[in-house]
C-alpha positions in Angstrom: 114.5 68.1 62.0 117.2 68.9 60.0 116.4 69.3 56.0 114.4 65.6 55.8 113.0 65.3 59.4 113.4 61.6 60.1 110.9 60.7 61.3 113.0 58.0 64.2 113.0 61.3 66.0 109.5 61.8 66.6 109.1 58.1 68.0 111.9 58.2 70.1 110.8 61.6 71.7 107.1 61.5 71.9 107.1 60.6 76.3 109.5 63.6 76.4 107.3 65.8 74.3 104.4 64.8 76.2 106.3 66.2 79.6 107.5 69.5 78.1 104.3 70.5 77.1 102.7 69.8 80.2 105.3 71.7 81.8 104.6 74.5 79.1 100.9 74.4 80.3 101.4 74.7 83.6 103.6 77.2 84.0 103.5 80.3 86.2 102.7 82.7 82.8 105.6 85.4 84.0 107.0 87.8 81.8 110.5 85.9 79.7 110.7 88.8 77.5 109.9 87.1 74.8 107.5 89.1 73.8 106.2 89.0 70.1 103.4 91.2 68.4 100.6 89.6 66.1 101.2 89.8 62.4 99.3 92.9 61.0 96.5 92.3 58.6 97.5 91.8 55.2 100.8 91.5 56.0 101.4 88.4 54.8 100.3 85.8 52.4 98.8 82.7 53.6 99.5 79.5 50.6 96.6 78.2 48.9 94.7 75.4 50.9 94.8 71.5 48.9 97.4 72.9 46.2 99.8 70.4 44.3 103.2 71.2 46.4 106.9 69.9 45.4 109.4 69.5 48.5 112.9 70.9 47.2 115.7 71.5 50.0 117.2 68.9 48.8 118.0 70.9 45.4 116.0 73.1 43.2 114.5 72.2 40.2 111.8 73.2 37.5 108.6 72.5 39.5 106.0 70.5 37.8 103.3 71.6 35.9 100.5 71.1 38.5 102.7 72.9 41.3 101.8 76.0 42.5 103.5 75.7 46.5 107.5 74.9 46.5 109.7 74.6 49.5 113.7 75.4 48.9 116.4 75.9 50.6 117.1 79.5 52.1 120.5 79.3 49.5 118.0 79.0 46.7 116.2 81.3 44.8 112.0 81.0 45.0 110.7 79.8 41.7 108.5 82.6 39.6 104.8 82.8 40.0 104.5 79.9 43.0 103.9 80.3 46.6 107.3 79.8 47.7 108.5 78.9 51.5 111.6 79.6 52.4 113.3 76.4 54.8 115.7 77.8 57.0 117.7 75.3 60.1 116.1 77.7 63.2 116.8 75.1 66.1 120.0 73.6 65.4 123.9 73.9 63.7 124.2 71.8 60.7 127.6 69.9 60.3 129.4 72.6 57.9 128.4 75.7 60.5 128.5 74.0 64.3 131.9 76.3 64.5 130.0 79.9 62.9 128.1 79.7 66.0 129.5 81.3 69.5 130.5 78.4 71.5 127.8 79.3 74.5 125.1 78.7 72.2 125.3 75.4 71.5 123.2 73.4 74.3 125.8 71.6 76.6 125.2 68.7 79.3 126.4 69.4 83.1 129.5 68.0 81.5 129.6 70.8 79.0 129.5 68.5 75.9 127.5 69.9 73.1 124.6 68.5 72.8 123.7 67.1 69.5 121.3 65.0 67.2 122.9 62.2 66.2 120.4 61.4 63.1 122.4 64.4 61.7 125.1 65.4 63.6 123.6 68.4 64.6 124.1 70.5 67.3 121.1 72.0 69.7 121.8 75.4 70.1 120.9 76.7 73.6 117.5 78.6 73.8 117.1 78.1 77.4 116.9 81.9 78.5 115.6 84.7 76.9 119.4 86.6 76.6 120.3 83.9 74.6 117.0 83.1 72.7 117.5 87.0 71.6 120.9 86.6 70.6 120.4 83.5 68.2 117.5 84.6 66.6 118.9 87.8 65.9 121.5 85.6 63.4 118.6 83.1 62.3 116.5 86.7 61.4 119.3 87.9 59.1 118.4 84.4 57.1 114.7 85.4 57.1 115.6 88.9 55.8 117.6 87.2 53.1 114.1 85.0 52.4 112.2 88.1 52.4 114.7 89.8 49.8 114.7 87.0 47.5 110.8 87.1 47.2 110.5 84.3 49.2 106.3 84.4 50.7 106.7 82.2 53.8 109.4 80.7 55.8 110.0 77.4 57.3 112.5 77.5 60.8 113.3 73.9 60.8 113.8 72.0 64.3 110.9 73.2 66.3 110.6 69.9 67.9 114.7 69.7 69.0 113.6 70.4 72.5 112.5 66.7 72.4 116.0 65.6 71.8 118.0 68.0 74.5 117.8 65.3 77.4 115.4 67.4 79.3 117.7 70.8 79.4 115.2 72.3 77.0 111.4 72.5 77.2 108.9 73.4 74.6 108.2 76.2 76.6 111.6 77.0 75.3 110.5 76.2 72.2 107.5 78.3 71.6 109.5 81.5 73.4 112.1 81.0 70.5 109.8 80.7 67.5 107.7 83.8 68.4 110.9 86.0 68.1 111.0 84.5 64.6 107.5 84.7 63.7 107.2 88.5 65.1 110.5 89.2 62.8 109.1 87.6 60.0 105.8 88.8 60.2 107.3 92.3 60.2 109.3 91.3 56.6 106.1 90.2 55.4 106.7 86.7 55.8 104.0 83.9 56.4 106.0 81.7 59.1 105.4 77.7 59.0 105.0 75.5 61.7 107.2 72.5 60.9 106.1 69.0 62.2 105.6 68.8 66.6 101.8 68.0 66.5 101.8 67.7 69.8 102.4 72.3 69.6 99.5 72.4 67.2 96.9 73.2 69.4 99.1 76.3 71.2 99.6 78.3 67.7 97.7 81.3 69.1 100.7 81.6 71.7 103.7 81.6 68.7 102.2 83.5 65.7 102.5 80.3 63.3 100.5 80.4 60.1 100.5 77.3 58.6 102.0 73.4 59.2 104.8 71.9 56.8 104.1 68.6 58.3 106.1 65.5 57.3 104.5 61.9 58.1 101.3 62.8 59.4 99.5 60.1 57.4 102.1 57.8 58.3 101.8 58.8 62.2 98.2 59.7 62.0 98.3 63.2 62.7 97.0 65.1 59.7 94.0 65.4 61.2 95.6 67.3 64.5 97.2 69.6 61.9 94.4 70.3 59.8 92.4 71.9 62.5 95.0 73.8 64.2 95.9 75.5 61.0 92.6 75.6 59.1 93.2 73.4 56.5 96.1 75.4 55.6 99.1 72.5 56.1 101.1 70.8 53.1 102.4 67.5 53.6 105.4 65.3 52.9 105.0 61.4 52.8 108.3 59.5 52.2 106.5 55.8 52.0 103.6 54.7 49.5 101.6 53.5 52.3 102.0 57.1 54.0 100.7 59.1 51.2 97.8 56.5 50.6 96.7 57.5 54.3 97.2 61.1 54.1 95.3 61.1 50.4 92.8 59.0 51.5 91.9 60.8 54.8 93.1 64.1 53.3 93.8 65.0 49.2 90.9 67.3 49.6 91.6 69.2 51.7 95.5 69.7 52.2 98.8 70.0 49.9 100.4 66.5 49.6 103.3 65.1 48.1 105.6 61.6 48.5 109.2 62.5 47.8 112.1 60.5 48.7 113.7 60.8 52.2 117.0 62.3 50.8 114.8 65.0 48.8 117.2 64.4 46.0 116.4 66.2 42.4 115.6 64.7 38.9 118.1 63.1 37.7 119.4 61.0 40.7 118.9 57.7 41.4 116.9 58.0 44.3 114.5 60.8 43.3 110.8 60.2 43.5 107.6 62.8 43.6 104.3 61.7 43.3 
């Protein structure tokens, strides 16, 4: 999910979800060479359990006083003295840079059409073997190392859950192969590495390396629950409807980080903004 992780997705894809990961389950556990090596301890720094969190990709911008976990934008700097994650577009071409990207890594039909997300016009990029898996995330690991020399304590690799939307040419198999190359690369830069949204993945974190959960909706979807014991409490939330944050608050606010922001994750100042 690309930057505000509609959540139109997630409803549309959940019978494919549900078929990918039994296929992931099932399968015949040979080598892909996708090997990735446990974080070592102390390497990284886990963020604070039930700690007021602001949601920024949309834009930067003073956090609040009662803030002490931000989210920006891998363009951005962290802000001082806060637990700062790092969001970075992992699974998929934004817009502006489909054309950066080698044309054999964008996910094509039998027809060889790219394809894309149409919430956000995004291309899938192709992590259905392990040559290629290695050859994207060596370019989305030069991001992470720009995280990790910012300050930056965590990283976020948006899109986890795009194998959902490839019309069955990706699996989350796929998925989980992919994000270990990140979360090996990142542990190694000593970078906590996020799990972002795909409940139905939760329950496998001991197979990626994954941390923590930025999940968005799960009050509205019911799934904070899922999250919060896969991850040990150790998940901060985004709700983009009253009646979502009044479910994850009322279920959750002692226990995980939550926030409402508006879908757009716009900054002070424009019409749209909301944080509560």
């Amino acid at each position: 999910m690309d930057r505000t992780g509609m959540p139109v997705k997630r409803v549309a894809a959940a019978l494919v979800a549900l078929v990918a990961l039994a296929a992931c389950t099932s399968g015949s556990g040979e080598d892909t060479g996708d090997s990735a090596a446990p974080p070592k301890p102390g390497k990284v720094r886990l963020p604070p359990r039930n700690a007021g969190f602001d949601y920024q990709i949309g834009g930067a911008y003073p956090p609040p006083s009662d803030v002490r976990i931000v989210a920006r934008d891998r363009a951005a700097d962290p802000a001082p003295g806060l637990y700062n994650i790092c969001y970075v577009n992992a699974f998929q071409a934004q817009p502006d840079a489909r054309d950066d990207w080698p044309a054999d890594l964008l996910l094509r039909d039998k027809k060889g059409a790219v394809v894309m997300d149409g919430d956000w016009d995004e291309a899938l990029l192709d992590i259905g073997t392990p040559a290629k898996r290695k050859r994207i995330a060596a370019r989305i690991n030069q991001w992470v190392d720009h995280c990790a020399a910012k300050g930056y304590d965590a990283v976020e690799p948006d899109n986890y859950d795009s194998y959902t939307r490839s019309r069955g040419l990706l699996t989350a198999d796929d998925a989980m192969s992919f994000i270990k190359l990140l979360s090996a690369h990142a542990h190694a830069r000593g970078l906590a590495v996020a799990q972002k949204n795909t409940v139905e993945l939760a329950g496998l974190r001991s197979r990626t390396g994954l941390d923590f959960a930025v999940a968005e909706e799960c009050g509205a979807y019911d799934e904070c629950g899922a999250y919060a014991e896969a991850f040990d409490d150790r998940v901060v939330v985004i709700e983009y409807t009253d009646s979502g944050l009044e479910k994850a608050r009322s279920g959750f606010g002692d226990r995980l980080s939550i926030v409402r922001r508006d879908v757009q994750v716009s900054t002070p100042g424009d019409d749209g903004y909301v944080r509560e």
